[in-house]
C-alpha positions, 0 to 999 in steps of 0.5 A, a space after each residue: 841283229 835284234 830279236 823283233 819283240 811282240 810287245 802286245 804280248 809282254 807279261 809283267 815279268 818280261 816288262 821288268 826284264 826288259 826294263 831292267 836290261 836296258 838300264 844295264 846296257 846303258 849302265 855297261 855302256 857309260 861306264 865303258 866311255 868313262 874307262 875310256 876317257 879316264 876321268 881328268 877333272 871333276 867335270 870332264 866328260 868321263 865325269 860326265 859319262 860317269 854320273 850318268 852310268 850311276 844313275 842307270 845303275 840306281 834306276 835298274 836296281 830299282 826295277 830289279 828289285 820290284 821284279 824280284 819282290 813279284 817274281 823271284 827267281 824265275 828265269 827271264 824270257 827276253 835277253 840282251 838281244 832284244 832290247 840291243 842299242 835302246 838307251 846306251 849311246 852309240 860305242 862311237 859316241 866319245 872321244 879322248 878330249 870331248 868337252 863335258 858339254 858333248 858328253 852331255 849331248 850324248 847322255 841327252 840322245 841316249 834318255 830320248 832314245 829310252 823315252 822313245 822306247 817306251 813311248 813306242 813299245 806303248 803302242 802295242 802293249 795290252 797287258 795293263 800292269 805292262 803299260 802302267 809299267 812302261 808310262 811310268 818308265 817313260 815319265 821318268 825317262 822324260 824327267 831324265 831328258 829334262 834333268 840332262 837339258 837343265 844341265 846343259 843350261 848351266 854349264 860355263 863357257 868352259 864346258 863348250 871347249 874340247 880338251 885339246 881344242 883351247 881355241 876361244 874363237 871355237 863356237 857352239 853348234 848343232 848338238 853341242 859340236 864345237 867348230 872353229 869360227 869362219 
C-alpha cells in the first residue's frame, strides 16, 4: 500500500525524487508491455508501448540530472512506495494481440493519471521551487496527453483491428475497445 505523502512538506530534492520515480515506473512498466507483447511490426502495440517507455526514459533523466547537478549525491527521502501506480498503466493493461490504437489508449490513461498527479499534489505543496517544479511537470504532462491524442487522430483504420481479431465488421468503441457489429 502507498505510503500517504505529505506534500505541503516536500523539499526540492523529494520533488525531484518523486519525479524522477515516476518517470521509471512508468518507463519499467511500458518497457514490460513491450517484452510481453514482442514487437511484430513497426507499428504494432509493443511499438507503441515502446515509444512510450523511451519517452519516460528521456523525461526521467532529464530530472535526474537537474536533481543531481543541485543535490549530488544525498540519499533520497521517498521511495517507490510512495509514488506506486501514478503514471504506469494498470499491469493488466495489454493484451497479446491488442491493436496499436488500444495501446495508445493505454498510453493516453496513464499521461492523464500523471497530470492528475501533479495537478493534485499542487494542491498541498508550499515549497515554491516544488510547485514551480510540479506545474512545469504538469505542463508537460499535459503536452504528453495532447501529443498521445494527435496520435490517435492519425492512425489508419487498420490501427483499430486487434491482431487476431481481422473482422471488418469490428468497430470503434469507448476508449479505443473493438467490438464486433450488432
Amino acid at each position: 500500500m502507498p505510503t500517504k505523502l505529505d506534500y505541503s512538506t516536500l523539499s526540492l530534492m523529494d520533488a525531484l525524487d518523486l519525479a524522477t520515480l515516476i518517470e521509471i515506473e512508468a518507463f519499467k512498466r511500458y518497457t514490460q508491455f513491450a517484452d510481453r507483447l514482442g514487437i511484430r511490426t513497426d507499428d504494432d502495440a509493443a511499438s507503441v508501448f515502446l515509444s512510450m517507455a523511451g519517452n519516460e526514459k528521456k523525461h526521467g533523466d532529464q530530472i535526474a540530472e537537474r536533481r543531481h547537478a543541485l543535490f549530488g549525491e544525498q540519499k533520497p527521502n521517498v521511495t517507490l512506495s510512495d509514488i506506486f501506480d501514478v503514471e504506469a498503466p494498470d499491469f493488466g493493461a495489454p493484451s497479446q494481440n491488442m491493436s496499436p490504437l488500444k495501446a495508445y489508449w493505454v498510453a493516453l490513461s496513464s499521461e492523464k493519471k500523471a497530470f492528475s498527479f501533479y495537478d493534485n499534489a499542487l494542491r498541498y505543496v508550499t515549497h515554491p521551487e516544488v510547485k514551480a517544479l510540479f506545474e512545469e511537470l504538469r505542463e508537460e504532462e499535459a503536452e504528453h496527453v495532447e501529443m498521445v491524442e494527435k496520435m490517435i487522430a492519425k492512425l489508419p483504420a487498420s490501427a483499430k483491428v486487434d491482431l487476431e481479431d481481422e473482422d471488418e465488421d469490428a468497430l470503434p468503441y469507448r476508449e479505443g475497445r473493438i467490438h464486433p457489429a450488432s
